[in-house]
C-alpha positions in Angstrom: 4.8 -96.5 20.6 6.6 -95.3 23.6 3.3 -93.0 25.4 5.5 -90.4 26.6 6.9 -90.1 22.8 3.4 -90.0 21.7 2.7 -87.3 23.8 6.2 -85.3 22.8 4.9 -86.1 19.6 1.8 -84.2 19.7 3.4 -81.5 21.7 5.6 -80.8 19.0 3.0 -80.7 16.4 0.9 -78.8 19.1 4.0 -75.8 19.4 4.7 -76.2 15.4 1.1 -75.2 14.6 0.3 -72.5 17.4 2.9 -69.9 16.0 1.5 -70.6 12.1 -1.9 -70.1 13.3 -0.5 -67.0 15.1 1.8 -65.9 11.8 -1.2 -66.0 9.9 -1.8 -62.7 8.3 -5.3 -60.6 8.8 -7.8 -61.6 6.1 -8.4 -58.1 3.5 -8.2 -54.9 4.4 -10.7 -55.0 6.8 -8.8 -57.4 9.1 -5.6 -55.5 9.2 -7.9 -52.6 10.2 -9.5 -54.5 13.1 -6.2 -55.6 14.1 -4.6 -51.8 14.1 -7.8 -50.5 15.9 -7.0 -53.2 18.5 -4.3 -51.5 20.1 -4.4 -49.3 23.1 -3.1 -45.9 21.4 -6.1 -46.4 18.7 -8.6 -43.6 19.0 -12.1 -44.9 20.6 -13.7 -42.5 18.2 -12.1 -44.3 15.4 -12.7 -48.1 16.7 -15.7 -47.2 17.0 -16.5 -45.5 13.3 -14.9 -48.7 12.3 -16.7 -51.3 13.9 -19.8 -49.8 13.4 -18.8 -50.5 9.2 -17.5 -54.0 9.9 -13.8 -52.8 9.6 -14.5 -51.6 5.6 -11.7 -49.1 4.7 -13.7 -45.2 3.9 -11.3 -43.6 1.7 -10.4 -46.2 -0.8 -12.2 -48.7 -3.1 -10.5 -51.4 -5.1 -7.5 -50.6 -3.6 -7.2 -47.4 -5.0 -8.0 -43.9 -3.1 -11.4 -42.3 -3.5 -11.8 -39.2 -5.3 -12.9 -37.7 -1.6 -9.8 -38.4 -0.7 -7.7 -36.9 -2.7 -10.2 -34.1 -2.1 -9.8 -33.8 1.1 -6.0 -34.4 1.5 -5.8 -31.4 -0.6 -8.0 -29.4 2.5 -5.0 -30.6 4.7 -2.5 -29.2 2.3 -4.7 -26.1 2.2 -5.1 -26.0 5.9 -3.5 -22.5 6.6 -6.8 -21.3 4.9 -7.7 -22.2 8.4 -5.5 -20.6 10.3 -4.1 -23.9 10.9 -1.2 -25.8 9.6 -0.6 -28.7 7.8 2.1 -30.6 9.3 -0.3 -30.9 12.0 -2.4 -33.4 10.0 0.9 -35.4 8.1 -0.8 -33.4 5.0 2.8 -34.5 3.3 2.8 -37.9 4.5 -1.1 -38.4 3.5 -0.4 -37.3 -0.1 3.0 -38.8 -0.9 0.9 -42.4 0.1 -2.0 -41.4 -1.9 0.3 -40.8 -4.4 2.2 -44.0 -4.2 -1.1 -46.1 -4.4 -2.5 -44.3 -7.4 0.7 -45.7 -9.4 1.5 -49.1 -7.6 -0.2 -52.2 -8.7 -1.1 -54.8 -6.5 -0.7 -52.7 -3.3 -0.3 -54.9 0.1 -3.5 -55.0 2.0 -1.6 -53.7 5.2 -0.5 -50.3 3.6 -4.1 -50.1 2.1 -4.9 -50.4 5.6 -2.2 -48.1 7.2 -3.4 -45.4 4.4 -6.9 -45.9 5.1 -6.5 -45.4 9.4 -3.7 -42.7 9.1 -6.3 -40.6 7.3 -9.1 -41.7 9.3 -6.7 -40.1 12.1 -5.6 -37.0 10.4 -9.5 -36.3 9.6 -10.2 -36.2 13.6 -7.6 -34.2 14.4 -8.4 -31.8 12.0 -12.1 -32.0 12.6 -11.5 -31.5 16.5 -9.5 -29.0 16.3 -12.0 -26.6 13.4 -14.7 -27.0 15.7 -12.9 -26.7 19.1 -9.8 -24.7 18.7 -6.2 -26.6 19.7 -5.8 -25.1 22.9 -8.3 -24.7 25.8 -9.5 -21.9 26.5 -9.1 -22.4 30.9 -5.3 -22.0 29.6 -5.6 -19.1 29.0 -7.5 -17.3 31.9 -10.4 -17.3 29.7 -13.6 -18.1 31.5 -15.2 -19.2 28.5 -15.7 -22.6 28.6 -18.2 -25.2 28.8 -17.9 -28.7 28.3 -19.2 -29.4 24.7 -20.1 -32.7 23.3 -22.3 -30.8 20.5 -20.0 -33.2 17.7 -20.8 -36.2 16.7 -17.0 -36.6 15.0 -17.8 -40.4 13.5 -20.8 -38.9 11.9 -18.5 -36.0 10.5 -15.7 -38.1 9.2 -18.5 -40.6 7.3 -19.9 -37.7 5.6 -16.2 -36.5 4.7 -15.5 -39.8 3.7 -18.7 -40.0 1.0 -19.1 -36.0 0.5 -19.3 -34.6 -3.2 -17.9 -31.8 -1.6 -16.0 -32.2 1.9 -15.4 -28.5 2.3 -19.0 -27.9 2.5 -19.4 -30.4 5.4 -16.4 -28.5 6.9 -18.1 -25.4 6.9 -20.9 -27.0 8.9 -18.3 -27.9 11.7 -16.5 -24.7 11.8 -17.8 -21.7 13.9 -21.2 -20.6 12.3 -20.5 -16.8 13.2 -20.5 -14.7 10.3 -17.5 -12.5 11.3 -15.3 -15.8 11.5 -16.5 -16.6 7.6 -15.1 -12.7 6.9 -12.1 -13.2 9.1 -10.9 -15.9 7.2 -11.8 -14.1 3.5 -9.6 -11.3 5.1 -6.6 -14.1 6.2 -6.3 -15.4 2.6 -6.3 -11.3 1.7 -3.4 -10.9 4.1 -1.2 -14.1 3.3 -1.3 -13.0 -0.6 -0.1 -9.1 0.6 2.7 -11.1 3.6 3.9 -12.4 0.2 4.7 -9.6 -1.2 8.5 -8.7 -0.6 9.1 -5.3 1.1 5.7 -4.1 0.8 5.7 -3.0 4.5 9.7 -1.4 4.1 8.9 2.3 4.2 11.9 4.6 4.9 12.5 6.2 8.8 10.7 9.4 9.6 13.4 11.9 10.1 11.0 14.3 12.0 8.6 13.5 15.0 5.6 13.2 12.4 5.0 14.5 8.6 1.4 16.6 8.2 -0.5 17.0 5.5 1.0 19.3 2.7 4.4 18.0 3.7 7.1 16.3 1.9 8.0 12.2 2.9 10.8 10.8 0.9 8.9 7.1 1.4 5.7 8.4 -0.5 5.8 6.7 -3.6 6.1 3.3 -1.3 3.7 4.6 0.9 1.1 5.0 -1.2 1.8 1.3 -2.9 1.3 -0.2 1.2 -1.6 1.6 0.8 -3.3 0.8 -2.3 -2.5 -3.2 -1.3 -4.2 -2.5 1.9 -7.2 -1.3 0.1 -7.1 2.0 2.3 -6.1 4.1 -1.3 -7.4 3.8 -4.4 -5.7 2.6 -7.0 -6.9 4.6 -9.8 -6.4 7.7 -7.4 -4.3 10.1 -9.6 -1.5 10.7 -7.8 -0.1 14.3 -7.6 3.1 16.0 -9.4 5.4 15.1 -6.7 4.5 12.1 -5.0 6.2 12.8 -1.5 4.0 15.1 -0.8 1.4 14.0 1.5 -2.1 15.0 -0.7 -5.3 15.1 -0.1 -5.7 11.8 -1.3 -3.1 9.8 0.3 -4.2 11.9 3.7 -7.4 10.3 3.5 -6.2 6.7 3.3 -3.4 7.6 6.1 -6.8 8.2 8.2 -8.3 5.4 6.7 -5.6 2.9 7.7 -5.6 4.5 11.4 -8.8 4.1 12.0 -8.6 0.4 11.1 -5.3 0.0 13.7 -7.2 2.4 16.4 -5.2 4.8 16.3 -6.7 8.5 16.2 -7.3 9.2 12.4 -5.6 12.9 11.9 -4.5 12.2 8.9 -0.7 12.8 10.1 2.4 10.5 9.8 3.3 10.2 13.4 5.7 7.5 15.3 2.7 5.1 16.2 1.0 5.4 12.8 4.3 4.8 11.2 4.9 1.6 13.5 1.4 0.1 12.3 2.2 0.4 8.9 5.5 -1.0 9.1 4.5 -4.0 11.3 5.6 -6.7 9.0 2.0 -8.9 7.4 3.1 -12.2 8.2 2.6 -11.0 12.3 -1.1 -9.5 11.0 -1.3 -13.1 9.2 -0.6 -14.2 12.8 -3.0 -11.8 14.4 -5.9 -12.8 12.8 -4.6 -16.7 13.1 -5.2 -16.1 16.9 -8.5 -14.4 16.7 -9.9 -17.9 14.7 -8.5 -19.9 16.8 -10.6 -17.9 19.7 -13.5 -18.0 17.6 -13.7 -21.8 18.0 -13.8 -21.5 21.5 -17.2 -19.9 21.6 -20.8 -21.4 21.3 -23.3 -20.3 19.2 -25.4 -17.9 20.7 -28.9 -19.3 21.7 -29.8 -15.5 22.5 -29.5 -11.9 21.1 -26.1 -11.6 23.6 -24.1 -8.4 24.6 -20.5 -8.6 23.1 -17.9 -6.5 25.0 -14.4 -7.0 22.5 -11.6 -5.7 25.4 -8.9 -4.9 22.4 -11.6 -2.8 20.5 -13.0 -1.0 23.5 -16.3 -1.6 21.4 -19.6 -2.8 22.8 -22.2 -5.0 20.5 -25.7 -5.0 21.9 -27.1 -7.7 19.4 -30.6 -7.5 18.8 -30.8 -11.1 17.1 -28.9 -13.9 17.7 -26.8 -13.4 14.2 -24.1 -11.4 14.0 -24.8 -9.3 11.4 -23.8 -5.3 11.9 -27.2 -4.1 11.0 -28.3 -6.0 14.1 -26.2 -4.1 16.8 -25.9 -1.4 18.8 -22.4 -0.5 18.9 -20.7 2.0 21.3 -17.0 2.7 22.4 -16.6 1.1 26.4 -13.6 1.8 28.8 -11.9 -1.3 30.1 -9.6 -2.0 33.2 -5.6 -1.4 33.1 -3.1 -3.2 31.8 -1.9 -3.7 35.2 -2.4 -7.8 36.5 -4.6 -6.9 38.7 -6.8 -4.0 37.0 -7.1 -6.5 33.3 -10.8 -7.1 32.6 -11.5 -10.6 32.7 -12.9 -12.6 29.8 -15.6 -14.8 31.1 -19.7 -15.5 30.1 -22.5 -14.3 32.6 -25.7 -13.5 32.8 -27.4 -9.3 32.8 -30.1 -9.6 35.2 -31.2 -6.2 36.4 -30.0 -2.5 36.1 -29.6 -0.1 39.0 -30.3 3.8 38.7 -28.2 6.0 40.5 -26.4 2.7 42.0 -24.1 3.4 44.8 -20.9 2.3 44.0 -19.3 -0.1 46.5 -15.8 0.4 46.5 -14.0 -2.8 46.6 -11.7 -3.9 49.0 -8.5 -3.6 46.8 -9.4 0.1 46.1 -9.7 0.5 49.3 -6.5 -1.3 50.5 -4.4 0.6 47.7 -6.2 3.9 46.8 -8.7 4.8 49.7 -6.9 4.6 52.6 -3.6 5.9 51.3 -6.0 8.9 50.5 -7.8 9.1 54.1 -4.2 9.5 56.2 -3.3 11.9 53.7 -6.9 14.1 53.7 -8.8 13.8 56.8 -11.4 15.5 54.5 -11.4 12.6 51.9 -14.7 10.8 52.9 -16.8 13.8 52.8 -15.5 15.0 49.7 -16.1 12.2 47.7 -19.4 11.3 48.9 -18.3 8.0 51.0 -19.5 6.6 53.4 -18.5 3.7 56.1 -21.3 0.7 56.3 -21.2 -2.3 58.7 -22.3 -5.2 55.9 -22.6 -5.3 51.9 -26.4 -4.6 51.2 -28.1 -1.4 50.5 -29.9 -1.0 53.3 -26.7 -1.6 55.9 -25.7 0.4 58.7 -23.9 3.9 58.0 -21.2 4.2 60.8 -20.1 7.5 61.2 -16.8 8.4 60.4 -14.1 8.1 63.3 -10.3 6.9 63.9 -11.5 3.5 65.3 -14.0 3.3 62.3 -11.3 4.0 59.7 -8.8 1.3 61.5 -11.9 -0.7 61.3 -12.5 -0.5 57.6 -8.5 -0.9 57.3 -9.7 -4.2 59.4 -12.1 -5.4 56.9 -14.7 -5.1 59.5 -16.5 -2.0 57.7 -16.8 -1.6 54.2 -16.9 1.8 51.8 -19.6 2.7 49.4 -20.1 6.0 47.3 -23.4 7.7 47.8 -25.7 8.3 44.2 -25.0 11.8 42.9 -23.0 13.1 39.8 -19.7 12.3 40.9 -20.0 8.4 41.9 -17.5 6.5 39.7 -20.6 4.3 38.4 -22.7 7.5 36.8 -26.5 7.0 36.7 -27.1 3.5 35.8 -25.3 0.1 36.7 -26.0 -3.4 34.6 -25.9 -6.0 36.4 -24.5 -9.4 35.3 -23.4 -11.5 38.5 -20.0 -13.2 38.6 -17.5 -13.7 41.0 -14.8 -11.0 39.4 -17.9 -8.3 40.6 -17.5 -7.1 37.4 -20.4 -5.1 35.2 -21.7 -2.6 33.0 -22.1 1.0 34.0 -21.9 4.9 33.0 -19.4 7.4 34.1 -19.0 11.0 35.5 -15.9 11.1 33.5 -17.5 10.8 29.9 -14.2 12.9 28.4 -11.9 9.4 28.1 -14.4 8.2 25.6 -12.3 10.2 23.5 -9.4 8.9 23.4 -8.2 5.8 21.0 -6.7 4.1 24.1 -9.3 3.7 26.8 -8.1 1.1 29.3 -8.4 3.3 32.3 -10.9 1.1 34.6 -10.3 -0.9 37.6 -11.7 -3.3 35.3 -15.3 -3.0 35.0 -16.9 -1.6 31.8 -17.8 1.6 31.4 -20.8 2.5 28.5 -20.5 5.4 26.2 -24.7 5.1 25.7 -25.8 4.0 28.8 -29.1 5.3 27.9 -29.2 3.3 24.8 -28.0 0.3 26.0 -31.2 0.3 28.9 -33.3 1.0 26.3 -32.4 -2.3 24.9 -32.1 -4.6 27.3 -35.4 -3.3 29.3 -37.0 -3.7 25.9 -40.1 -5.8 26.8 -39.7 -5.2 31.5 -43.1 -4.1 33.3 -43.0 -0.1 33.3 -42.6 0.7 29.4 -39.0 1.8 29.8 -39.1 4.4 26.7 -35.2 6.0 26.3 -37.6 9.3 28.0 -38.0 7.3 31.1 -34.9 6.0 30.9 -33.3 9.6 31.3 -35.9 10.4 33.9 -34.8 7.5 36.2 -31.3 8.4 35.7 -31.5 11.7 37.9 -34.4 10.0 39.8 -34.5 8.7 43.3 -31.3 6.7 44.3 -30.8 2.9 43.9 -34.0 1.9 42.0 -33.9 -1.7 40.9 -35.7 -2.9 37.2 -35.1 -6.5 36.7 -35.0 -7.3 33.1 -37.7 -9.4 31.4 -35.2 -12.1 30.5 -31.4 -12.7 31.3 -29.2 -10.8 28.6 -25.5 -13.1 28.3 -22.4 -10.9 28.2 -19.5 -12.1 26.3 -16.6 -10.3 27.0 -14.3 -11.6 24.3 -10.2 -10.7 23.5 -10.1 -10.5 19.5 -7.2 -8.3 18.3 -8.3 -9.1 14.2 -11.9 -8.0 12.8 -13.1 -8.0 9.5 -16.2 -6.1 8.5 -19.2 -6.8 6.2 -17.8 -3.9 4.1 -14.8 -5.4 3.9 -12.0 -3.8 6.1 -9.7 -5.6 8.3 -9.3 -4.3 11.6 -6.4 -4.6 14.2 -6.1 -4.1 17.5 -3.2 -3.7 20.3 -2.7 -6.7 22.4 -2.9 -4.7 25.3 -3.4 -8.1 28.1 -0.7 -9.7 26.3 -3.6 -12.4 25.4 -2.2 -12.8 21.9 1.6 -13.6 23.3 -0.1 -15.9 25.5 -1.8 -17.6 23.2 1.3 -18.1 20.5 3.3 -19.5 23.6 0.8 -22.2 24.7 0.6 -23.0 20.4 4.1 -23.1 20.0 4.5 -25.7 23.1 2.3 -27.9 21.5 4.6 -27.5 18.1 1.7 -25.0 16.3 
């Protein structure tokens, strides 16, 4: 034979086998799944779980799905017991194909596959996003964030994968705070009442407000709204004419504002009226955003100091569970709703407490408030007790007061600071907490705001309602037995002492417009940053 049609020879046989060999399909489920996890878009976490199980499938055996994972697609169904939503897991998808292999016979290995990976992939997502939250914090201006790699998501998805009982292992990847357990009790509460049609459809208030004793023609759905909320009770024995606003129905109107922070007269005003008509699916919603903030946060590895901006509440825990019998709780005053008043969220550090602090007035006041003030009052300085300093420690220069002085300061070549004494905007005892906003903790002259429901009136530090108490606390344990007596004492003591605490206290100054108590209330708050709209926007660009 001819050598060169020898050789075409062999060629052809050569070209005719490669694309068989090629053609040939994976061997079992296991080789489809090697070859799916071979592509670029698989997930490393995945390829990984996989390998490390020499490609065998985790949610089905004998071609047919395990009872885990019909299990756990059912979680994903359920996933707005989350706060999150199924579509974002292909709950649908996952069950009509779990559906179509319980009742198919001899089911092609590649869809066994497909099934088996599309789950695998659904179980991630969902895991990531229980334990993490969807959205990233930094997004949001929230300066809570460290990088985390505390999950160990290949182990999680095994132990899904072979559970008796996947929720359980769920629970070990959600937020282990007790008050996101109660939040999401109280968000199964609320989705049965958003249910409910017309529940929150009360009729207009003809007057400015209705006061107890007086008529509303809305009373008999009032006091249904009511009952629902669990603000009333439902064996309460209503009186003869149920528009009149009783004794009994008073005291769940004062019930239900103290829940919305409202102030709890007992009277059927314009703002109380506008919390009970906001419509449940946007308190659903509410207390949707406040888990998804919850997975943001890290356990706490000490007793921290909570400071909840919406609330106007400070938590002084004194273990590292958040359990209500374990706090010290007091009312705080937090910065403006203006940009550039808002009090951050962010983590830091309490490291020392001031008495009788003087107050260094920062350079915005001084640009927008101080100055102003001066050209208007040449008087203004000594009034207030301020003084000029060259430098930013305690111990800097005073410069007298002067034209060339006050063009200096305008300069930024002086500073202003507020001298101790019982009108300096800090009061008698400043915490310290370091962090580049120069925000902290402090008392005030002007204790009379604590009073009212609404108390964002700061420049955005925090002002303490028991500043006393709080000291107490944190100095639990410093050199000097700092007793609440001693306490008192060094608050009209000598000016600017310094008592370092005996360990570093962390602040958390969180944005969570949705409670829920250990007695079982549900609390809601203004979104008075606009966090919350925030928040929905950056969920709703990402199709949540």
């Amino acid at each position: 034979m001819d050598p060169r049609l020898r050789q075409f020879g062999l060629l052809l046989v050569f070209w005719a086998f490669v694309p068989q060999a090629r053609a040939q399909p994976p061997e079992g489920v296991s080789g489809y799944l090697r070859q799916m996890l071979d592509r670029p878009s698989a997930a490393g976490t995945l390829r990984a779980l996989y390998e490390s199980r020499q490609y065998a499938p985790l949610w089905q055996r004998s071609g047919r799905p395990t009872r885990q994972a019909r299990e756990f697609i059912q979680l994903l169904l359920d996933a707005r017991a989350y706060g999150l939503r199924p579509s974002d897991y292909d709950a649908d998808a996952a069950s009509s194909r779990m559906q179509e292999l319980l009742v198919a016979r001899d089911v092609p290995e590649a869809r066994l596959a497909d099934f088996d990976l599309r789950l695998s992939d659904s179980t991630l997502r969902f895991v990531r996003h229980l334990h993490y939250g969807r959205v990233d914090p930094r997004t949001c201006g929230f300066e809570l964030y460290r990088p985390r790699t505390d999950l160990d998501e290949a182990a999680v998805i095994r132990r899904l994968a072979s559970a008796r009982r996947p929720d359980s292992v769920l629970e070990t990847v959600e937020p282990p705070f007790n008050h996101y357990r109660l939040l999401k009790v109280a968000l199964a509460k609320y989705r049965r009442l958003a249910s409910e049609p017309g529940l929150t459809e009360l009729p207009r208030l003809k007057s400015g407000s209705i006061r107890p004793g007086e008529r509303y023609p809305g009373g008999t759905p009032l006091r249904r709204l009511l009952i629902s909320l669990g603000d009333l009770n439902d064996d309460t024995v209503g009186p003869p004419d149920a528009e009149i606003l009783d004794e009994a129905l008073v005291a769940a109107l004062r019930s239900f504002q103290r829940r919305h922070g409202l102030s709890d007269d007992g009277v059927l005003g314009r703002r109380t009226f506008a919390a009970l008509t906001v419509p449940l699916e946007r308190r659903v919603r509410q207390i949707e955003l406040t888990l998804e903030r919850w997975r943001w946060l890290r356990p706490f590895d000490a007793p921290p100091i909570v400071v909840n901006l919406p609330a106007f509440r400070l938590y002084a825990f004194r273990t590292a569970q958040d359990r209500e019998s374990d706090m010290l709780k007091m009312d705080v005053i937090v910065g403006q709703s203006y940009p550039e008043t808002q009090t951050p969220v962010f983590l830091a550090e309490m490291k020392y407490v001031v008495f009788r602090p003087y107050w260094d007035v920062p350079d915005s006041i001084v640009e927008r408030e101080m100055l102003p003030a001066m050209q208007v009052n040449p008087r203004f300085l000594e009034e207030n007790h301020l003084e000029l300093i060259r430098g930013r420690g305690d111990d800097s220069q005073v410069v007298p007061p002067a034209p060339d002085s006050i063009e200096a300061l305008a300069a930024g070549e002086l500073h202003l600071r507020q001298r101790p004494g019982p009108d300096n905007a800090l009061g008698a005892i400043k915490f310290v907490l370091p962090n580049y906003h120069s925000v902290y903790l402090h008392s005030t002259p002007t204790g009379h705001l604590f009073g009212e429901t609404r108390r964002d009136f700061s420049h955005g530090c925090i002002r303490v309602s028991d500043p006393a108490g709080l000291a107490a606390q944190v100095l639990r344990g410093a050199q000097g037995g700092w007793t609440e007596e001693k306490i008192r004492e060094a608050m009209n003591g000598p000016p600017n002492q310094r008592v370092d605490l005996p360990r570093p206290v962390p602040v958390i100054v969180l944005y969570e417009t949705a409670i829920a108590t250990e007695s079982g209330q549900t609390l809601f708050f203004e979104d008075i940053y606009g966090h919350d709209q925030r928040l929905e926007e950056l969920l709703r660009a990402r199709g949540d």
